[in-house]
C-alpha positions, 0 to 999 in steps of 0.5 A: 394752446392753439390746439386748445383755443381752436377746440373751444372757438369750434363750439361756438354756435353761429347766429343769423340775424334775420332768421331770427328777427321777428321775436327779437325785434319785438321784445328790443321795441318792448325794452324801448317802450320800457325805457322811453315811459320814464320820461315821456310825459303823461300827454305825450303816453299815446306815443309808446302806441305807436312805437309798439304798433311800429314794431310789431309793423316791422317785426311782421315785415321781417317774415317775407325775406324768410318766405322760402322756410329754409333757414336754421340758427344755434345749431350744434357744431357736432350736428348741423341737423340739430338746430335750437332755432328753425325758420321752416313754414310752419314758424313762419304761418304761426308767427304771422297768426301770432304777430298779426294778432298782437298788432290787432290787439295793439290796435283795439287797445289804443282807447283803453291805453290812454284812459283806463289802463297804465299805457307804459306796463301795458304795451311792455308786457304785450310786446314781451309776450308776443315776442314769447309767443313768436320765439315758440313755434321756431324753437325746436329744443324743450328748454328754449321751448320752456323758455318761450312759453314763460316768456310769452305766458308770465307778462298775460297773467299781469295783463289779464291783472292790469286794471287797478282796483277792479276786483273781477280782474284781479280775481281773473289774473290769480285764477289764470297764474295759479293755474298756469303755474300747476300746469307749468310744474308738470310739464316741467317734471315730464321734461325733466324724465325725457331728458333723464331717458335720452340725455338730450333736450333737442327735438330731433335727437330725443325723436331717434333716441327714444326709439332705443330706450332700454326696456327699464326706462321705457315707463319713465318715458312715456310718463316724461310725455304724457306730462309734458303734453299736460302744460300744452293742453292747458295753454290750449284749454283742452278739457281738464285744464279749461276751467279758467278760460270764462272768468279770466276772459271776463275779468281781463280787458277785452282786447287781452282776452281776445289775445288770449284766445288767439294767441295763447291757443296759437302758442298752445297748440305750436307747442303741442304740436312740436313736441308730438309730431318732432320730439315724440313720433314713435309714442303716437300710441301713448299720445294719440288716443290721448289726444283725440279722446281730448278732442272729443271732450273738448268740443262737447264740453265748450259747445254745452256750455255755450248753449247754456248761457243766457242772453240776460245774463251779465259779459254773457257775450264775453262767456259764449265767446270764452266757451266758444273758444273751448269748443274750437280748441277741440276742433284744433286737437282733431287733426293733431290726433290724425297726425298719430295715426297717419302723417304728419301732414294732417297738421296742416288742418290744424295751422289752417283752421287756426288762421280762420279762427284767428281772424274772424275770432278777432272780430268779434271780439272788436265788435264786443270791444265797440259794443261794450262802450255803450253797454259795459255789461256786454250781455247778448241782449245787448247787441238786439237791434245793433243793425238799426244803430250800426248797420256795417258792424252789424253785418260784420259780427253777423259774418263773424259769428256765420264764419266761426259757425262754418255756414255761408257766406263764411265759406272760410269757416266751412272750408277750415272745418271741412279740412279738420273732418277731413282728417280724422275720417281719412285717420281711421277716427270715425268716431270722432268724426261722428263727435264733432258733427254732432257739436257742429251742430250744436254750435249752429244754434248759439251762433245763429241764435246771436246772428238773428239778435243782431237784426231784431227790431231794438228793444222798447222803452221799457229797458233798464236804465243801463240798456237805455244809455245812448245807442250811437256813440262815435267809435274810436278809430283804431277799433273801427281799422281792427274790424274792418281789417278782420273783416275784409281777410275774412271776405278774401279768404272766403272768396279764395278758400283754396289759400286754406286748402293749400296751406292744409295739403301742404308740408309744414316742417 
């Protein structure tokens, strides 16, 4: 009996607490929002707000004892090295992207929260997602990874559905969830064969066992990781799977689809890239090419249709944001695919391009948040004279949108995108070098074509009833933190592009 108890105590996995605490303190301060809504008064509601923006505080806090990237949890018994939960630097860098984001989201949301948007389901669902989103770059199994992605994709799709009774919205939400649920389904069904070819769900172990495959599994094996990557490249809106990026940014609150284009890419692209650079090395010939040939596609199809919208044209601003977003999934894969044809240090590219966008994406999106006050169908045309009106929110989106363009003064977006041509020149993939500099381009007109409207003298009295509503309206406060925040990182990272360059030569795993 002794024998036996001891057999059964041995396969006890242990848990360190700290390692873990950014996810889990994020999704406990979401049950407790949950739980304190019920009886909480109606005047009393901003107050979960502030609970929630504590708690991503907090959460963000947990991350510098981990600094170091050393620690690991639920590791296997029989095999330390083959952990479920891993605290190395490239969770760490993904978690602050992911944590910070959620709490400039939080931030931009307060306004909306108390007026148009039911605050005790809103700050849940937000607070479970990014708990989701933080689980994911940290779990090194394809089930907790599967897990994560739900955990972090499921509260969007409410999200993104959450403004009652507006049909654009719910349109939005279905779009997104039916779309998401297909992806899901064969990502699954690729999972499912990987497993059937190794017999084991941890990232390291299926990297050593599928290098023993025996020649009759070997087609089912690589099937398991083409469709596997296809649930990842749809949360990264890689072409195919981006045609529901537009309308469900449109249809969704603002600070949500600036969530989404942050965080649901982060979460994406962490994925996609443990699942290739981890669990999948030795097929770099079957995702590689794929990956790169993605790339291309990506960054050409988003840019197209960015320069195609029109200025007069209804969220206008909303959709060249949206494809916006598509194009620079595609600069993100870049560096993915180099990973297959030379180390797994070219991913670092991809991490510090992602923390660029982030900011500066951020920020333009709490621009169109401000702007959106005043003009409900934030159409480019919208922001003309913004300077005249707002002069300090002006030059913020001008810095925005120069950063994502990669032209000075946002030497931060030139830096990120010099790292991503970087690597696929030193890969070996002068072609899609040669692709991405031509879409560079290409941006550089929609970007500085909406720079130019910004400081264009206001339209006249000639305007329609919508465009003559009251230029100046005062700000909310939490809106006007969001943006001086995203812009003052902005600023710094430009001033110090080295933090880019280090976190791009740097070992992640």
């Amino acid at each position: 009996m002794t024998v036996a108890a001891d057999s059964v105590t041995s396969l006890v996995q242990s848990v360190d607490w700290l390692t873990i605490a950014p996810p889990t303190i994020t999704a406990v301060v979401a049950l407790i929002v949950l739980v304190a809504d019920l009886f909480v008064p109606e005047r009393r509601k901003p107050l979960l707000g502030a609970v929630a923006i504590a708690g991503l505080v907090a959460a963000l806090i947990t991350l510098v004892p981990l600094r170091k990237g050393n620690r690991a949890t639920f590791c296997l018994t029989t095999d330390a090295d083959a952990c479920s939960y891993t605290a190395d630097h490239f969770t760490l860098v993904i978690q602050l992207l992911v944590l910070g984001g959620a709490l400039l989201t939080a931030l931009l949301s307060l306004h909306d929260t108390r007026k148009k948007l039911p605050a005790g389901e809103f700050w849940f669902l937000l607070l479970s997602s990014a708990a989701g989103a933080a689980l994911l770059p940290a779990s090194r199994d394809l089930a907790t990874l599967v897990v994560a992605l739900e955990v972090a994709s499921l509260p969007a799709f409410a999200l993104v559905g959450l403004r009652r009774g507006d049909r654009l919205s719910s349109e939005a939400a279905l779009k997104f969830f039916l779309s998401s649920v297909a992806a899901t389904a064969v990502m699954l069904l690729g999972v499912s064969f990987v497993y059937a070819t190794t017999g084991t769900l941890h990232l390291t172990q299926i990297a050593a066992d599928l290098d023993k495959v025996p020649g009759q599994l070997d087609t089912l094996a690589k099937a398991g990781v083409a469709l596997t990557l296809v649930g990842f490249a749809f949360k990264t809106a890689a072409v195919p799977f981006h045609f529901w990026v537009p309308d469900t940014y449109v249809g969704a609150p603002l600070p949500i689809a600036a969530y989404l284009s942050v965080v649901g890419k982060a979460v994406g692209f962490s994925g996609l890239i443990l699942v290739t650079v981890i669990a999948f090395p030795g097929y770099a010939n079957v995702w590689g090419p794929a990956i790169a040939v993605l790339a291309g596609l990506t960054m050409t199809a988003g840019n197209v249709a960015a320069l195609r919208q029109s200025a007069t044209r209804a969220w206008s601003a909303v959709r060249l944001l949206a494809w916006s977003s598509v194009a620079q999934a595609g600069y993100l894969l870049v560096p993915i695919a180099a990973a297959a044809y030379s180390s797994d240090d070219q991913i670092g590219a991809t991490v510090a391009y992602a923390l660029m966008y982030a900011v500066v994406n951020l920020g333009a999106f709490a621009v169109a948040a401000l702007v959106a006050r005043t003009h409900p169908l934030n159409r480019i045309s919208d922001y003309r004279g913004l300077y005249s009106t707002r002069p300090l929110t002006a030059l913020a989106m001008g810095f925005f949108l120069l950063c994502l363009a990669g032209l000075p003064p946002g030497i931060i977006g030139l830096f990120a995108k010099v790292t991503v041509f970087s690597s696929a020149v030193d890969a070996g993939l002068g072609w899609l070098a040669v692709i991405m500099g031509v879409n560079v381009v290409i941006a550089l007109f929609y970007y500085l074509q909406w720079t130019a409207i910004l400081f264009r003298a206001p339209a006249g009295a000639e305007e329609s009833a919508d465009e003559a509503q009251p230029a100046r309206k005062r700000a909310p406060a939490a809106v006007t933190v969001a943006i001086v925040l995203t812009a003052a990182v902005g600023v710094v990272l430009s001033g110090y592009p080295q933090l880019v360059l280090r976190v791009a030569a740097s070992s992640l795993f």
